[in-house]
C-alpha positions in Angstrom: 0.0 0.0 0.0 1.2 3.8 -0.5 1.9 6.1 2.4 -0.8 8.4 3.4 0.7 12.0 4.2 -0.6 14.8 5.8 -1.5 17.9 4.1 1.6 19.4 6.0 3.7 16.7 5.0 2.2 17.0 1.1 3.0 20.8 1.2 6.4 20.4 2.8 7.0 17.7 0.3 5.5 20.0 -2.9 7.8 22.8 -1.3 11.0 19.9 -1.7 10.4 19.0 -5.3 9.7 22.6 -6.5 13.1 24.0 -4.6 14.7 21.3 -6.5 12.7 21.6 -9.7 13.5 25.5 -9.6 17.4 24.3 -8.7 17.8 22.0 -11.8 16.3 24.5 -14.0 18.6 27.6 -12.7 21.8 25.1 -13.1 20.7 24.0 -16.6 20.9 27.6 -17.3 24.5 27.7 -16.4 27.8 26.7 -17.4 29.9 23.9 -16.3 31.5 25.7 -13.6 28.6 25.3 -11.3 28.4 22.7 -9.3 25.1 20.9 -7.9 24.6 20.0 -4.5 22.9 16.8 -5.2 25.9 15.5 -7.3 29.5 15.1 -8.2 31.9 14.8 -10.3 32.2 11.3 -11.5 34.4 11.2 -14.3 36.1 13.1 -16.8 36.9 12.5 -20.3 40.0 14.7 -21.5 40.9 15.2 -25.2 44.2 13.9 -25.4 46.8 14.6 -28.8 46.5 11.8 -31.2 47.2 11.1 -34.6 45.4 14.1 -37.3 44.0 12.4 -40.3 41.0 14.7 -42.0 37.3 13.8 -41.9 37.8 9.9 -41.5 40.3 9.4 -38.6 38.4 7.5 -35.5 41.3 6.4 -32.8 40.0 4.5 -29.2 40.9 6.5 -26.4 40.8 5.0 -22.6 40.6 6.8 -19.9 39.4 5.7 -16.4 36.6 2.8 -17.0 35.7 4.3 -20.2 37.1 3.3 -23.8 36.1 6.0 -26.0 35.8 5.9 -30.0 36.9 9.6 -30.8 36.8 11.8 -33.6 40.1 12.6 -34.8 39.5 15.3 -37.5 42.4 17.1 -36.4 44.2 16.7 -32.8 45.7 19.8 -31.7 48.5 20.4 -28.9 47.1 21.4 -25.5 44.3 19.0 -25.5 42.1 19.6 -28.3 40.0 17.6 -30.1 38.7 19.9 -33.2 35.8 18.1 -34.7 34.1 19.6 -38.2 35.9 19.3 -41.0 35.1 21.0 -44.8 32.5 21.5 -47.2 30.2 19.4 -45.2 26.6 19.9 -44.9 24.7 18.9 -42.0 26.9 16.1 -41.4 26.8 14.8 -37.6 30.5 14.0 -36.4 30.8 11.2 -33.1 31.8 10.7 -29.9 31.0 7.0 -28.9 31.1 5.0 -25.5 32.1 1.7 -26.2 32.2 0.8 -22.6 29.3 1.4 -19.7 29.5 4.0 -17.2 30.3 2.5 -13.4 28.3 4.6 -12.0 24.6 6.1 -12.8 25.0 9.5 -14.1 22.3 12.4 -13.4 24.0 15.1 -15.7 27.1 15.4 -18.6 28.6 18.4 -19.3 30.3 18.8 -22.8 33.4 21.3 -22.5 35.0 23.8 -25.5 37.0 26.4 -26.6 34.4 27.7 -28.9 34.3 27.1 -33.0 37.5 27.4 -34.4 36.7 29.4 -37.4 33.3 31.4 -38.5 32.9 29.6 -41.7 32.1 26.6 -39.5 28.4 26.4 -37.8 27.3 23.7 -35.0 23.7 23.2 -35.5 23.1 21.0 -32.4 24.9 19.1 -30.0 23.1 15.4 -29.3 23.6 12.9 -26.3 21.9 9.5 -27.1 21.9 7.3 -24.4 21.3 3.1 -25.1 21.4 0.0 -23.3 23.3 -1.6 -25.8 26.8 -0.5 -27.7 24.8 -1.0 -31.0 22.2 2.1 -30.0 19.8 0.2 -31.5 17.9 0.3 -28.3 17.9 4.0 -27.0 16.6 5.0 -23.5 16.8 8.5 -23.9 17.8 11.3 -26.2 18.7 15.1 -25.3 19.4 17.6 -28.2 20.3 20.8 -27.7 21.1 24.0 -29.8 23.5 25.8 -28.3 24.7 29.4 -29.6 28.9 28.5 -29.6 31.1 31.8 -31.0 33.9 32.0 -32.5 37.2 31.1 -30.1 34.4 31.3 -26.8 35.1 28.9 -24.8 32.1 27.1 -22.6 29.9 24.4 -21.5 27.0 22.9 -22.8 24.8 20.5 -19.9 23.0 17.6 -20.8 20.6 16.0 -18.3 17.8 13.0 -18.2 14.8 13.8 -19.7 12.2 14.8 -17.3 10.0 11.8 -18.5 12.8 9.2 -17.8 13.9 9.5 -14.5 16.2 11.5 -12.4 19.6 9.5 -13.7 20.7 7.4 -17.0 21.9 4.0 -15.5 24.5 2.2 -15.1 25.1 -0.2 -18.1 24.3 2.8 -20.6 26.5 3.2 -23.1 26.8 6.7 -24.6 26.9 8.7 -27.8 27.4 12.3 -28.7 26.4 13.8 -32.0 28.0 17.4 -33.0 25.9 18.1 -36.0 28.2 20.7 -38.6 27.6 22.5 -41.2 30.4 23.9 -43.6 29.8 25.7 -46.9 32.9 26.2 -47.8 36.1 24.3 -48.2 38.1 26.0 -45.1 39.2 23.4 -42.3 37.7 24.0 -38.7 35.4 23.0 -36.3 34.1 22.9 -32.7 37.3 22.4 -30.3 36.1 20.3 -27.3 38.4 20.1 -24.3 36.5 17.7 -22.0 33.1 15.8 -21.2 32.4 15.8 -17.8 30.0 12.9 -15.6 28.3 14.0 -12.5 26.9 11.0 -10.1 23.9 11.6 -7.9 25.0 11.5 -4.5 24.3 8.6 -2.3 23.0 5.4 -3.4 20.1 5.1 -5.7 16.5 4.2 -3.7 15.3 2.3 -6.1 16.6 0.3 -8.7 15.2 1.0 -12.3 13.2 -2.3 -13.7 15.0 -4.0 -16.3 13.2 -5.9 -19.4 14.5 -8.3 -21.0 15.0 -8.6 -23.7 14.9 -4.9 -23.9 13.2 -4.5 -26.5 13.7 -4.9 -31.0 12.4 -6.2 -34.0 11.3 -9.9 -34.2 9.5 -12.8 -36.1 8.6 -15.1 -33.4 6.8 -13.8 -30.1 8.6 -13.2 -27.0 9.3 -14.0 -23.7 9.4 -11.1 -21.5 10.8 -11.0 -17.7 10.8 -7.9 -15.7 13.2 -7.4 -12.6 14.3 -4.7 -10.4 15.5 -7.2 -7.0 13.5 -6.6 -3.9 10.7 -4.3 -5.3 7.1 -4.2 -6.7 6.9 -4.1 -10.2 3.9 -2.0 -12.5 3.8 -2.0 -16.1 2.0 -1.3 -18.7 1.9 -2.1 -22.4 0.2 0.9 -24.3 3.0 2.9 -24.4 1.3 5.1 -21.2 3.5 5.5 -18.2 3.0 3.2 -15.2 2.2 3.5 -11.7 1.3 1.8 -8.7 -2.2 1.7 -10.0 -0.7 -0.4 -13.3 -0.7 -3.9 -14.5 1.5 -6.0 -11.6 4.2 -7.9 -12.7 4.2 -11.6 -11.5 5.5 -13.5 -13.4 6.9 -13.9 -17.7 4.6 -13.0 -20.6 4.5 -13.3 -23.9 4.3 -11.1 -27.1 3.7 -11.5 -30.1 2.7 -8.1 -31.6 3.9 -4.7 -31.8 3.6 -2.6 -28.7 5.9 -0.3 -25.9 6.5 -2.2 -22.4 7.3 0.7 -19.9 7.9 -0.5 -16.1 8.0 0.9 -12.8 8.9 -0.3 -9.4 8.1 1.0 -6.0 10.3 0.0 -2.6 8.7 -0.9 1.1 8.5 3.0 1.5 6.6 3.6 -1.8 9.8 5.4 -3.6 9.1 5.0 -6.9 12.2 4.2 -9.8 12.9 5.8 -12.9 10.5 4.2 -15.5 11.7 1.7 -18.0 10.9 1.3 -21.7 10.8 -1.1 -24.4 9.7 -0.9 -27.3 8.8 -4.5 -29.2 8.1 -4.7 -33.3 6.7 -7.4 -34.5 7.0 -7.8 -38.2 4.1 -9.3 -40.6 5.5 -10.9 -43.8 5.1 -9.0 -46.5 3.6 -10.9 -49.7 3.6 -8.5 -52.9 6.3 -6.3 -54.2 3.1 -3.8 -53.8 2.8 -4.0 -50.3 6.4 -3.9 -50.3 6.9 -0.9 -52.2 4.0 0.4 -50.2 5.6 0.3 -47.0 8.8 1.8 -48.2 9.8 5.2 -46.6 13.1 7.4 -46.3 14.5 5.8 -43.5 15.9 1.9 -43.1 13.8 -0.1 -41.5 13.2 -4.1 -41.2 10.8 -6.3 -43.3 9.8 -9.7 -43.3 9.4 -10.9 -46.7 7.3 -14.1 -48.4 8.8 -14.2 -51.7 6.2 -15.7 -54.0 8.5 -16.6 -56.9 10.3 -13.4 -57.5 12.2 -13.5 -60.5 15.8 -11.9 -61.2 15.1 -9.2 -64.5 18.8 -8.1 -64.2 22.0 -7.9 -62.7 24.6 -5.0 -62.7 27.3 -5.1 -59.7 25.8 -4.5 -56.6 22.6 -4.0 -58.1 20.0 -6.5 -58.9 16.2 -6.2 -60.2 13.3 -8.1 -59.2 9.8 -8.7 -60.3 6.6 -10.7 -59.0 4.8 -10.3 -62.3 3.2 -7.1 -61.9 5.4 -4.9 -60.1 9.5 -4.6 -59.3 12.1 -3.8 -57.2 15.5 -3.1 -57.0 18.1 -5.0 -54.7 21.5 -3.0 -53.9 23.8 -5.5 -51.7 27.5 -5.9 -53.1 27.9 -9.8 -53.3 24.6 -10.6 -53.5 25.3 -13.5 -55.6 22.1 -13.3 -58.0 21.9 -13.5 -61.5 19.2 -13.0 -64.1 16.2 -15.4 -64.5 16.9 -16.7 -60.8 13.8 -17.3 -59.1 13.3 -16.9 -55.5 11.0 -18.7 -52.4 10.8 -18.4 -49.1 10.6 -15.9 -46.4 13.4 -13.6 -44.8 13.9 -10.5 -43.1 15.5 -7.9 -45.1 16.3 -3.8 -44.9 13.6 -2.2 -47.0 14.3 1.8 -47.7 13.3 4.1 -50.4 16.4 5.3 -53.4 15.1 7.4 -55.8 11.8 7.5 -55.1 11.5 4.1 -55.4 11.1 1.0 -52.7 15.3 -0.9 -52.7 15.8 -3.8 -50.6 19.1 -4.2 -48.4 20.6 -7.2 -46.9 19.5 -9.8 -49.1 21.9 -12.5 -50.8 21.3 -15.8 -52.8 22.5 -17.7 -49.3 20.5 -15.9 -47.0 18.7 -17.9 -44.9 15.4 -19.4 -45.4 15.1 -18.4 -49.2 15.9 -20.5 -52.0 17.1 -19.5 -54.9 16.3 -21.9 -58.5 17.1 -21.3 -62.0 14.3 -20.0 -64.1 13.7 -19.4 -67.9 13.1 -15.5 -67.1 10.2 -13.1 -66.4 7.9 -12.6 -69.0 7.8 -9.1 -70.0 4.7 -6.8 -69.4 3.1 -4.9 -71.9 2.3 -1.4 -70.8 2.3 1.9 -72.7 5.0 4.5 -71.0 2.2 6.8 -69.2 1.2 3.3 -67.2 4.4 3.0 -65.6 4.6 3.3 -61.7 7.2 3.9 -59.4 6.6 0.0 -57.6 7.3 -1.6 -61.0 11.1 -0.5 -61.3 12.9 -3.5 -62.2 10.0 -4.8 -63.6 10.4 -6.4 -67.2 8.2 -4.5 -69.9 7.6 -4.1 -73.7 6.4 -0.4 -75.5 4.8 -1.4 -78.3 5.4 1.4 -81.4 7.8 3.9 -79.9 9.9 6.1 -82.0 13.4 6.9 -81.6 14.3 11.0 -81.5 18.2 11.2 -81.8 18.3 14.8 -81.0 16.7 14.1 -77.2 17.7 10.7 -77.0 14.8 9.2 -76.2 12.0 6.7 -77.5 8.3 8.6 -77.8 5.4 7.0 -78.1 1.9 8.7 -80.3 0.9 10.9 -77.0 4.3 12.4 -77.1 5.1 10.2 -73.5 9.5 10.0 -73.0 11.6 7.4 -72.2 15.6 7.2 -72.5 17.3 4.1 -73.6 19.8 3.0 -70.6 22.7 0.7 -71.2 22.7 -1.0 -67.6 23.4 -4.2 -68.8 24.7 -4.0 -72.6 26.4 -1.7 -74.7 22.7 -0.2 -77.1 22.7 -0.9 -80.4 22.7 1.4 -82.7 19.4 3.1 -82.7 18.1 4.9 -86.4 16.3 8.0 -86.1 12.7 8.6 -86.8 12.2 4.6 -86.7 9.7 2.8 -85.1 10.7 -0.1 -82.6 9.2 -2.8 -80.0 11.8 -2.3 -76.8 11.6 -4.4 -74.1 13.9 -4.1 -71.1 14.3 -3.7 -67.3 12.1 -0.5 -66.3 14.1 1.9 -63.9 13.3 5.3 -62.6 15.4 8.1 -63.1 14.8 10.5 -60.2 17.1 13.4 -61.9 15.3 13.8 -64.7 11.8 12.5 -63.4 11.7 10.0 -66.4 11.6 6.5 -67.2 14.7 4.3 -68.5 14.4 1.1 -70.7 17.6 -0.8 -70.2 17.3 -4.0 -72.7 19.5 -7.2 -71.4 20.1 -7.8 -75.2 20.5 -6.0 -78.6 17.4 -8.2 -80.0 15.2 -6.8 -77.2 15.1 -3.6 -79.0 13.5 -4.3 -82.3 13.1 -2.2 -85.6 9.9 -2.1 -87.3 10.4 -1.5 -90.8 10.2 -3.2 -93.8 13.7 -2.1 -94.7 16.8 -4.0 -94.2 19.9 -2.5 -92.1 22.5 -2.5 -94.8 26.0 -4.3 -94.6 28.5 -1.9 -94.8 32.6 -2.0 -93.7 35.7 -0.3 -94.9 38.4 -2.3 -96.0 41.7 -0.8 -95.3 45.1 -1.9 -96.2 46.7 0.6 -93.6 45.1 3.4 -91.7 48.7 4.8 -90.9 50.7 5.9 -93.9 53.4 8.3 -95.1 52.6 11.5 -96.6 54.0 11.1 -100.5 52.3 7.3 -100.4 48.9 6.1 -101.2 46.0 5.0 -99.3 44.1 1.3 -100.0 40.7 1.9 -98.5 37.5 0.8 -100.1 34.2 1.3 -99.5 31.8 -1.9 -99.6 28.2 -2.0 -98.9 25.4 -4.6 -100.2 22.6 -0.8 -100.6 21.6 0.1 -103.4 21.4 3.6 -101.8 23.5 6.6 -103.2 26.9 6.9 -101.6 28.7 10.0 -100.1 32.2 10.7 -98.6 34.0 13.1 -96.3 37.2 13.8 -94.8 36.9 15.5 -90.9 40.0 17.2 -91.7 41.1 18.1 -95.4 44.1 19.4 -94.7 45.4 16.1 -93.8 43.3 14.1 -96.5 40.8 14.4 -99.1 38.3 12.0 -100.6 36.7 12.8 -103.8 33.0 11.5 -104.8 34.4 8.0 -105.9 35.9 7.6 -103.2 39.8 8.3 -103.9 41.6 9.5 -100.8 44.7 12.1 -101.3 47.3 13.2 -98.6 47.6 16.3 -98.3 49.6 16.6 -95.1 51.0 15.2 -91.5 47.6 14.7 -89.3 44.7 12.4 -88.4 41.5 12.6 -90.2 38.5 10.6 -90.1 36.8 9.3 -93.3 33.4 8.6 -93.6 31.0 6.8 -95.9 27.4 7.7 -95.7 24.8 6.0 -97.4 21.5 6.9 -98.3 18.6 5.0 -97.6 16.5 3.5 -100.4 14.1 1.3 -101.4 15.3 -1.5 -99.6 17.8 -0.5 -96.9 17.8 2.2 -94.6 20.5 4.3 -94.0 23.9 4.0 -92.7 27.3 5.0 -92.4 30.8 3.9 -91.3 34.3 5.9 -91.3 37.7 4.9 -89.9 40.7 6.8 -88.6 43.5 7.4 -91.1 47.1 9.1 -89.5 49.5 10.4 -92.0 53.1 10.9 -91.0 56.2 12.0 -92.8 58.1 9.3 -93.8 60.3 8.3 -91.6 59.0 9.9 -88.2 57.1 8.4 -85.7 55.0 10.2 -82.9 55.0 8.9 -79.3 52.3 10.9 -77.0 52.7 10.5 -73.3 49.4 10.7 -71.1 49.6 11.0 -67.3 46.4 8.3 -67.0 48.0 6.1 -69.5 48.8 2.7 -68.1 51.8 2.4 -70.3 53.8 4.8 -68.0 54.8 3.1 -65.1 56.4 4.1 -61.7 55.4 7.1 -61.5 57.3 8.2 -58.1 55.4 9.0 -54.9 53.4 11.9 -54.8 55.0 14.6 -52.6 58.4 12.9 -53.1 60.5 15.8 -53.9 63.2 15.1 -56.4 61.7 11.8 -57.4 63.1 10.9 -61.1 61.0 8.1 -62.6 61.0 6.6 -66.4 58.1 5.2 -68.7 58.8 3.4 -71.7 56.7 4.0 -75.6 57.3 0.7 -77.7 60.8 0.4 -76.2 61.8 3.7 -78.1 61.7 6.9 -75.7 62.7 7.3 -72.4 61.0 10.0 -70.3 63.2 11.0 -67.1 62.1 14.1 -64.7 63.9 15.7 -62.2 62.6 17.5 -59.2 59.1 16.3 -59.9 56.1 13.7 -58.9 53.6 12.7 -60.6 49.8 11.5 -59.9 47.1 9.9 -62.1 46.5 13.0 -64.4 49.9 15.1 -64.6 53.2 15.2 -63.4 54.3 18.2 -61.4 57.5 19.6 -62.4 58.5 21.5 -59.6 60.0 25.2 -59.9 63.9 26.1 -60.6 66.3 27.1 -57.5 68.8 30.0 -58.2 71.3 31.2 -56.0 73.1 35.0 -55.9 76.7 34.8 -56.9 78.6 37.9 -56.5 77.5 41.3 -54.5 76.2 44.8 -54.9 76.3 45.5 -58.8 77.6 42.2 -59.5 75.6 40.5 -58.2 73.5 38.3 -60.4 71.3 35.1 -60.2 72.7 32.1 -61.1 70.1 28.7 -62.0 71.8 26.1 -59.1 69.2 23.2 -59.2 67.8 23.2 -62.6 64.0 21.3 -62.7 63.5 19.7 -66.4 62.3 16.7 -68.1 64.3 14.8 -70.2 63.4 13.1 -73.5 65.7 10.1 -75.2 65.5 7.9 -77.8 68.4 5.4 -79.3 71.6 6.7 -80.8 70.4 5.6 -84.6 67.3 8.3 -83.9 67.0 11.9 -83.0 63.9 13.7 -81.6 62.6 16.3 -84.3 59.7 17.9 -82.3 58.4 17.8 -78.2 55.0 19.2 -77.2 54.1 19.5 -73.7 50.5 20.3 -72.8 50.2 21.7 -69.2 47.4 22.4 -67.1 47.3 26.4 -66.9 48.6 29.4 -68.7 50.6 30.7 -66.5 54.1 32.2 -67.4 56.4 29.6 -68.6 60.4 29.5 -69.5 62.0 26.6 -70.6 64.8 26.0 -72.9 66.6 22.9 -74.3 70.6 22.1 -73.4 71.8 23.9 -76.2 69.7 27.1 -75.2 67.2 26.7 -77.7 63.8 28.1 -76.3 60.7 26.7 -77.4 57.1 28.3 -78.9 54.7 29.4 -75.9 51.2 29.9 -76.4 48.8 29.2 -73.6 49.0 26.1 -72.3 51.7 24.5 -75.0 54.9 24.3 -75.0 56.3 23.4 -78.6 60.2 22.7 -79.3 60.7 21.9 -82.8 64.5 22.2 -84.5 64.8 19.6 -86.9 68.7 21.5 -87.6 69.8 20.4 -84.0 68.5 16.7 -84.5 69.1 15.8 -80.9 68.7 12.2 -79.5 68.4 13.4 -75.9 66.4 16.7 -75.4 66.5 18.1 -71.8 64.0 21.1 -71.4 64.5 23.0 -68.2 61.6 25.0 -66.3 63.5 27.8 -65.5 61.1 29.7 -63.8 60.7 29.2 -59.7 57.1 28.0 -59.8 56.0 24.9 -61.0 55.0 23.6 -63.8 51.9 20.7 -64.5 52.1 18.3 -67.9 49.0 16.6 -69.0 50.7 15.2 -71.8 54.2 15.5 -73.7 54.0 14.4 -77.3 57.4 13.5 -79.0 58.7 13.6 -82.8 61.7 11.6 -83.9 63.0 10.0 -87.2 65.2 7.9 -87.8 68.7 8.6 -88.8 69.3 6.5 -91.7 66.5 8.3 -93.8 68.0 11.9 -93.5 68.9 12.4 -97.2 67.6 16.1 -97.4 70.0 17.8 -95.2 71.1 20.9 -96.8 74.0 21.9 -94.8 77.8 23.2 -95.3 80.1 19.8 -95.2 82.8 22.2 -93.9 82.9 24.5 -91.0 84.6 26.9 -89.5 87.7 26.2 -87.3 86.9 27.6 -84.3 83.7 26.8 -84.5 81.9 24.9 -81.7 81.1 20.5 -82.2 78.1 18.8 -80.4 77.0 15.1 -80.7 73.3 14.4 -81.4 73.7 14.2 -77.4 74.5 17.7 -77.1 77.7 16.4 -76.1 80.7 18.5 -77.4 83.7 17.2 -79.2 86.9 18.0 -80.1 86.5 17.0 -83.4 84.0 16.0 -86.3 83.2 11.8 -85.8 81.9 9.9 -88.4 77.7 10.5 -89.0 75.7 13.5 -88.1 77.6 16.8 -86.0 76.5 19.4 -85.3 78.7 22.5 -85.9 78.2 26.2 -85.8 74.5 25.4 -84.9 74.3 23.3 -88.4 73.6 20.0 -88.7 76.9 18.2 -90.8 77.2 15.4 -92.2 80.8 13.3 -92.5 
């Protein structure tokens, strides 16, 4: 039975609570600095220097009883952990308990230094509390939205929520959220210096009731004990708080559908506990991808699922589509193990969220338990017309009946003017004629950017012409499509139309063809040619072109590209003064110095000089040069080097021989077919760096240099290089070059 009181001893009582009410409220109020008189400090968690690794670095820290799992966004000396980061938006950053407390705690007080720069905004600072280190089972909850300035330091209290109890327990485990905001890409964050624990004073009166289990999401019904040793026990299962005047716990029960268990227990003096909740989900199997789709919202949640021979429409990666017939649905699970014309049986629980709009399924694999998985001959496709499609039949398989194909938009239309794009999910599409008329079955997906439909066939034959006229065969044959300018080109046309025929070069001053189909060089390029063919009677119309490169004869091209697989060891990126080589068809050797290189340019970094001499004397002289160097064989020499950088900034560069090359914007072009080096070294002398997409490289071969129209004989004193750049005392036999002139002995 409860105590009876007298009305003095209700008032002095009311007087109690409403001192302490009006205490709690005044203390919430203030910073951390003041200190309750019905607590104390339990336990403090420092921020401790550790390891600085942007956005993603999470290290365990231990201190006291408590192991914690810490942002480390960037660790700062004196005991500072700054958590933000840049160009985030709304993103929550963690502070995770992977441990229980020791002790129950009545109040936490989070500690700073203030934000650390203005561009960074803390929107709210969250304490979950949970009785499991999983949080999927959360006892209570306290956000808060705190005004935190710029380099202000303060505190920011956290206490139970008034309709939980006067203290989070014992075997919580705990979780803070600091929810940031970042619109630009500048670094900073909220700099927390400690979290503070405050235990209530003296023992606790009565022990909160604990339910096991505590709560979840089941299948089966459940077994449900209540304890809280050497007390009375109330609950109640509509969600409504209990009290003495509540259901008494006796003994186990069972559930077996959805509903919140909260419990209450009361002592031999009628002191009442903190109230205990649990909330219990039973899940009902879903049977139709309808009532699947149906039930699909933003958020992750469970679902049991009866699938009534489900078939697999198609398989990309992680993504795989489903259908029951009627309507679809698309599975995203890396390894999932399905492929297409599965069928499935069974019932399982699965993750069931909405992507796109649409209903996606998480979670399930072609081993998951308690669904088997057969092969099938395939779904058999629905006919609809495109304004019939719904959202719940994504990765359904269809047919449109009559659509037309606009190039321009590139999309199929049917007669009421009704869009749907052509994906190529699963295949490559095949070439698609404009203005025809086709039957297009496929895999239907959504396409939430652009609020239409996509048709993504599995094969080329699911998108079908319908015309009465034949897709001509039509090829080039080509003898070579790389040839020297002065030769001839072997290409002919052949095609089984009877339609007119037409030809074009994309770039005439490289080649011409005439109207029979004659092709003339006309200089050193690429070009492509192109056959077009009308359509006719019988065929409809087509073309086909292939690439033709002309070169001078004699001189091959090698282009370098800093994605291009051939080039390989490419230093390590930040290494300073990392030389590394790539090979073209075993021919020329690219060396840099003072450089690194990542996956789209190497970064040639800028020239050191050094003052030699003083006052008027004094000059600047180039001490550690930064260049890239360029070699082929002895029996060749390099004719022509383009590099292509990344900006137009201002660029000086010259070869070994002091030969500066053509600037204009972003290309750098050397070209001296008199000097007819084998090994060109161009040196960025300027002291910034320098960024190469691509270095393209011209070089001939020695043994066809007949046209040389240089002076046999020079001039005594006059200086003697190598093709090296290497000078000599004298004239050796083969190519020299003398006075700036290539010579011949």
């Amino acid at each position: 039975m409860r105590k009876e009181y007298s009305n003095q001893q209700q008032t002095q009582i009311f007087m109690k609570k409403t001192t302490l009410f009006s205490l709690l409220a005044v203390l919430f109020l203030f910073v951390c600095g003041n200190v309750r008189a019905d607590d104390e400090l339990f336990y403090t968690l420092n921020a401790v220097k550790g390891s600085h690794n942007a956005y993603a670095n999470y290290a365990d820290v231990t201190v006291g009883d408590m192991t914690w799992n810490a942002p480390g966004n960037q660790s700062l000396d004196g005991g500072i952990w700054r958590i933000g980061g840049k160009s985030l938006d709304g993103v929550d950053r963690y502070i995770t308990a992977k441990t229980p407390m020791a002790s129950a705690i009545c109040r936490v007080v989070f500690n700073h230094n203030g934000v650390s720069r203005n561009t960074i905004t803390i929107n709210s600072l969250t304490l979950t509390v949970a009785s499991d280190a999983e949080f999927e089972t959360i006892l209570d909850q306290v956000q808060l939205t705190p005004t935190i300035e710029v380099g202000t330091a303060g505190s920011v209290e956290f206490v139970p929520d008034a309709g939980f109890g006067t203290e989070w327990p014992t075997d919580a485990y705990y979780k803070f959220a600091i929810n940031v905001t970042s619109t630009t890409t500048t670094n900073g964050g909220l700099d927390m210096t400690s979290i503070e624990f405050y235990a209530p004073l003296g023992d606790v009166v009565v022990a909160k009731p604990v339910i096991t289990p505590n709560g979840g999401t089941f299948v089966e019904a459940q077994e449900v004990t209540i304890t809280s040793e050497g007390n009375t026990i109330y609950y109640t299962l509509d969600g409504t708080d209990p009290t003495d005047a509540s259901t008494q716990y006796t003994a186990p029960f069972t559930l077996s559908s959805t509903c919140t268990v909260k419990a209450i227990a009361y002592n031999d003096d009628d002191n009442a506990s903190s109230i205990a909740s649990a909330e219990f989900k039973f899940l009902s199997a879903i049977t139709s991808i309808a009532e699947l789709c149906a039930a699909a919202t933003e958020t992750r949640e469970p679902a049991l699922v009866e699938f009534n021979n489900w078939i697999c429409t198609g398989v990309a990666g992680a993504n795989a589509y489903f259908t029951d017939g009627r309507n679809g649905v698309l599975l995203y699970q890396s390894g999932h193990g399905f492929e297409q014309g599965d069928v499935l049986t069974g019932t399982a629980q699965i993750t069931l969220t909405l992507y796109n709009e649409c209903a996606e399924i998480i979670g399930l694999t072609a081993t998951t338990a308690g669904v088997t998985v057969t092969k099938g001959e395939g779904a058999i496709p629905l006919t609809v017309a495109i304004s019939d499609l719904e959202k719940n039949m994504q990765g359904n398989l269809i047919t449109l009946e009559g659509v037309t194909y606009n190039a321009a938009a590139g999309v199929f239309v049917d007669d009421d003017d009704n869009e749907i794009i052509p994906y190529n999910r699963f295949i490559t599409l095949p070439t698609l004629v404009d203005g025809k008329t086709y039957n297009a079955t496929g895999v239907a997906i959504w396409y939430k950017a652009k609020q239409k439909w996509e048709i993504a066939p599995r094969t080329e034959e699911e998108f079908q012409l319908l015309t009465s006229l034949i897709l001509p065969e039509s090829s080039w044959i080509v003898e070579s499509q790389v040839v020297d300018l002065g030769g001839e080109v072997n290409a002919q046309f052949v095609t089984n139309s009877d339609g007119a025929v037409t030809y074009s070069s994309s770039d005439e001053t490289v080649a011409t063809i005439d109207a029979e189909g004659n092709i003339t060089l006309v200089g050193q390029g690429t070009t492509t040619i192109t056959a077009y063919v009308a359509e006719s009677e019988t065929y409809l119309a087509d073309s086909r072109s292939f690439t033709l490169t002309v070169k001078e004869a004699g001189y091959e091209t090698a282009v370098f590209a800093f994605s291009d697989e051939d080039i390989q060891g490419q230093g390590e990126s930040g290494a300073k003064g990392v030389g590394f080589t790539a090979m073209r068809d075993d021919l020329v050797t690219l060396t840099t110095n003072n450089a690194y290189g990542n996956s789209t340019y190497i970064q040639i970094y800028g020239s050191k000089y050094e003052t030699v001499g003083e006052g008027d004397e004094a000059e600047k002289v180039l001490s550690e040069p930064s260049y890239v160097q360029l070699a082929v064989p002895e029996d060749y020499a390099i004719v022509k080097v383009v590099l292509n950088t990344t900006s137009d900034y201002t660029q000086t560069w010259e070869d070994q021989l002091g030969v500066e090359p053509e600037i204009e914007g972003t290309v750098v072009t050397w070209e001296d077919k008199v000097n007819l080096l084998n090994t060109v070294t161009l040196t960025n002398k300027e002291t910034k760096q320098a960024r190469i997409k691509t270095i393209s490289v011209t070089y001939i071969n020695s043994d066809v240099i007949t046209a040389i129209s240089t002076p046999n004989v020079a001039k005594e004193d006059a200086a003697i290089y190598n093709l090296a750049g290497q000078r000599l005392q004298k004239m050796q036999k083969g190519i020299n070059i003398v006075g700036g002139k290539v010579v011949l002995k």
